[in-house]
C-alpha positions as CSV (number, residue, x, y, z in Angstrom):
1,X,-35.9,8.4,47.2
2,X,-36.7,8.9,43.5
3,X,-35.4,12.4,44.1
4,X,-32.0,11.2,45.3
5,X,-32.1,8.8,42.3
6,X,-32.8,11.0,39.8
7,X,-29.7,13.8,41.0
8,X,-27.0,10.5,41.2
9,X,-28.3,9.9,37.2
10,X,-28.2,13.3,36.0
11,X,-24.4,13.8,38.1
12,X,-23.3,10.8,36.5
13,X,-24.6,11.4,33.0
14,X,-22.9,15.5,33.7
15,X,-19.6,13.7,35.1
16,X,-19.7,11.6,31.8
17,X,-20.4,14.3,29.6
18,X,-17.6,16.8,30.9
19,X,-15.3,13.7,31.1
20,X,-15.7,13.3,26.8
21,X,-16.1,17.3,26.2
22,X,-12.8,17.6,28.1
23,X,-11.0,14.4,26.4
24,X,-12.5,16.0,23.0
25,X,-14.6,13.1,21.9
26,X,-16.6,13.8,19.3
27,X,-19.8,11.5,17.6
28,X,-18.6,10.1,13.8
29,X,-21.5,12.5,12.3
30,X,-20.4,15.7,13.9
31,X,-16.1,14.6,13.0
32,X,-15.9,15.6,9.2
33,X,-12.4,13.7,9.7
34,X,-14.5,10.4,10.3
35,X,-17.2,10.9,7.6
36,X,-16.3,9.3,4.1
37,X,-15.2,11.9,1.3
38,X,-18.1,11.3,-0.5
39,X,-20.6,12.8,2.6
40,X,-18.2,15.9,2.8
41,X,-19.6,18.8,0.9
42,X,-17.0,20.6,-1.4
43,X,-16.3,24.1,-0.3
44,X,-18.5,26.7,-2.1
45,X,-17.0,27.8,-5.7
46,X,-14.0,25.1,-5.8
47,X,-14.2,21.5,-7.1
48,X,-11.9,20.1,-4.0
49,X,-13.4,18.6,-1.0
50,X,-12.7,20.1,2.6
51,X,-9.7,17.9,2.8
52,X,-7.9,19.8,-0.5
53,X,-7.7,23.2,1.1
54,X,-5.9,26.2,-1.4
55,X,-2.9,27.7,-0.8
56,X,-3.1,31.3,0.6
57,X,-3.8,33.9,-2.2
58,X,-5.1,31.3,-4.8
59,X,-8.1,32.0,-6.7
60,X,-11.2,29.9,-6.0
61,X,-11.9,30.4,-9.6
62,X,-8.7,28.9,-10.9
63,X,-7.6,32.0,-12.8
64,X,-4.1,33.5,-12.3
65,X,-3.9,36.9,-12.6
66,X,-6.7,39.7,-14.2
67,X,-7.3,39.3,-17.5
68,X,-5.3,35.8,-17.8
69,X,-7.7,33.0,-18.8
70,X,-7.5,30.1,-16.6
71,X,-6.1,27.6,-19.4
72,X,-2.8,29.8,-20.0
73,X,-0.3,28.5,-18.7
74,X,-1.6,25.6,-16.4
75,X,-3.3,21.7,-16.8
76,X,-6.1,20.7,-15.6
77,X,-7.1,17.6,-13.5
78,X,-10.0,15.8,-12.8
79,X,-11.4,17.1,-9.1
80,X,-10.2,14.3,-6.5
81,X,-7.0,13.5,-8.1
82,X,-4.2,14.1,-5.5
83,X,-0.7,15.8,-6.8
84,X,2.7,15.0,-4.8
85,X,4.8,17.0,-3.9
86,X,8.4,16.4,-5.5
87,X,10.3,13.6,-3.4
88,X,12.5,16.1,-0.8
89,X,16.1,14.4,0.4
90,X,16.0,11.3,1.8
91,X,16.6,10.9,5.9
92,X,20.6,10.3,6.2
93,X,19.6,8.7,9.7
94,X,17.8,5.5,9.8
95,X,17.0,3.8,13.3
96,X,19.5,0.7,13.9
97,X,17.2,-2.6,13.5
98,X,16.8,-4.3,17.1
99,X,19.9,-6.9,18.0
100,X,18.9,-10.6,17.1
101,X,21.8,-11.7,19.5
102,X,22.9,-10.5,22.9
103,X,25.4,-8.3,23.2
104,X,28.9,-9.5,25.4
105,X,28.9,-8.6,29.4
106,X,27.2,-7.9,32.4
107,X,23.9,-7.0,33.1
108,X,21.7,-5.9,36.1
109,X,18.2,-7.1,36.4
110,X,15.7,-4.0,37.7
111,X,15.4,-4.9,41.6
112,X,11.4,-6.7,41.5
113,X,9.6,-6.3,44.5
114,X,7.6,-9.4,45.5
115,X,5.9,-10.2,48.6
116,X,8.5,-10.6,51.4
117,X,11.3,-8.7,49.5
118,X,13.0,-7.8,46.3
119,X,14.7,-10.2,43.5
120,X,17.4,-8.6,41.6
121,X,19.4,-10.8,39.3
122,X,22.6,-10.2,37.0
123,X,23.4,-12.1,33.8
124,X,26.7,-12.6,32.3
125,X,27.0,-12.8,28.5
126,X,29.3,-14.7,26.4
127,X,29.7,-15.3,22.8
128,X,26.0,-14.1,22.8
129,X,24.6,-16.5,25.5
130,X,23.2,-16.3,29.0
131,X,26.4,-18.0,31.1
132,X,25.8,-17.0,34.7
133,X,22.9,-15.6,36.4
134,X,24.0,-14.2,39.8
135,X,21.3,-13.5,42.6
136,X,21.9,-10.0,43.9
137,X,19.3,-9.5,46.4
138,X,16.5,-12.4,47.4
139,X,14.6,-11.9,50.2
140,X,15.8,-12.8,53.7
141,X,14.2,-11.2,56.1
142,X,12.8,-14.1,57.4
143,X,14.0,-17.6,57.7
144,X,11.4,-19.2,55.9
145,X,12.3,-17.3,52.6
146,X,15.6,-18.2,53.4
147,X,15.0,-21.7,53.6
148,X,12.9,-21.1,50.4
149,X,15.4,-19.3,47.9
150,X,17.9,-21.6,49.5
151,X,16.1,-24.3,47.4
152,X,14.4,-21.8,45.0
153,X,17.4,-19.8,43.4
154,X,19.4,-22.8,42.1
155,X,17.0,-24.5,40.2
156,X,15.6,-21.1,39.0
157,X,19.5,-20.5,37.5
158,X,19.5,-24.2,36.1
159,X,16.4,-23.6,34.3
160,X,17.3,-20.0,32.4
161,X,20.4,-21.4,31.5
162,X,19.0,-24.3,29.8
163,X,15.7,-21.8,28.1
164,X,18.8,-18.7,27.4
165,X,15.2,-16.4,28.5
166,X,12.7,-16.0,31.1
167,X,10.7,-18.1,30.2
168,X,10.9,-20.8,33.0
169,X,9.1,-22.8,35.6
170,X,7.8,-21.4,38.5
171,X,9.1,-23.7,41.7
172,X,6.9,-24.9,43.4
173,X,6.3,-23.3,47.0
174,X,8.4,-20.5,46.2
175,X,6.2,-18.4,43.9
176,X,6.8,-14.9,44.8
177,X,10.4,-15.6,44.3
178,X,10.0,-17.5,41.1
179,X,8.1,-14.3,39.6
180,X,10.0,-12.0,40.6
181,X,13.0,-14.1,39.2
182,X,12.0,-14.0,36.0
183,X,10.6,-10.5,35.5
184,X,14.6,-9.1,36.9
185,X,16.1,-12.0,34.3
186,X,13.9,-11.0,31.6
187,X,14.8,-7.1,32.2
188,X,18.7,-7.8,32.3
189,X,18.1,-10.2,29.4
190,X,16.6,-7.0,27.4
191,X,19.2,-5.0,28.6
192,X,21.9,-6.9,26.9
193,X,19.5,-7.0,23.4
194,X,19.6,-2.9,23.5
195,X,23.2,-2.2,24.6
């Protein structure tokens, strides 16, 4: 029994190990990323830290070329003060700032599965508001959730009319419906924000 034990603990703590090696987790002491500047060491014969690396070719020593001194020419700065680069052109394409209002026409819900059947809803925009929300598919496959959505549906359409969202009251004794009713509304509803 301890045996046993003892092999499920050290296969878990191997399974947990591998699991971090493979997603590259690291410890904050062994990450020089993580450690603050002033725990880095600089690198050997330079004044910048690990995170200022040199150009390829330059001289550790800061002089230029032989027999230049290392004043001619060039200004010095205190070690840990950062230089920017000159500003380069500025992007000519900026990303369009999200609607505020929703756009003209009509739009298709994505169909929601719910328990006995899918819910897929259109809405129909006007002058930036929700005017008609038509049920395209509701379950049916039984007469119950007919009887249910018969009742359901209109006071579902009442209420997101009235809210212009999804954000609505679920009816009572028809709860799959009502969720799935408002997650197709709220997906054509995003739909006419994007287009």
């Amino acid at each position: 029994m301890r045996r046993a034990l003892m092999a499920l603990m050290g296969t878990a703590a191997g399974t947990v190990l591998l699991v971090g090696a493979k997603a590259g987790f690291s410890s904050p002491s062994s990450d020089p990323a993580l450690q603050p500047q002033s725990a880095q060491s600089p690198v050997p014969g330079t004044s910048a830290g690990p995170s200022q690396a040199l150009p390829a070719g330059a001289d550790p020593a800061g002089a230029g070329a032989p027999g230049a001194s290392p004043a001619a020419g060039k200004t010095t700065q205190p070690a840990g003060t950062k230089t920017t680069a000159p500003a380069g052109k500025p992007a000519t394409t900026a990303a369009k700032p999200p609607r505020t209002t929703m756009k003209d026409g009509t739009f298709n819900g994505n169909p929601i599965y719910v328990e006995y059947g899918n819910v897929e809803l259109s809405i129909v925009v006007a002058g930036g508001k929700i005017t008609d929300v038509k049920v395209l598919d509701s379950p049916s496959d039984h007469s119950r959730s007919v009887q249910i959505n018969n009742s359901a549906l209109p006071k579902l359409r009442a209420e997101a009319l009235a809210a212009q969202s999804a954000n609505i009251d679920t009816v009572s004794g028809a709860t799959y419906t009502s969720s799935g009713y408002k997650l197709s509304l709220q997906s054509a509803i995003d739909r006419a924000f994007q287009a």
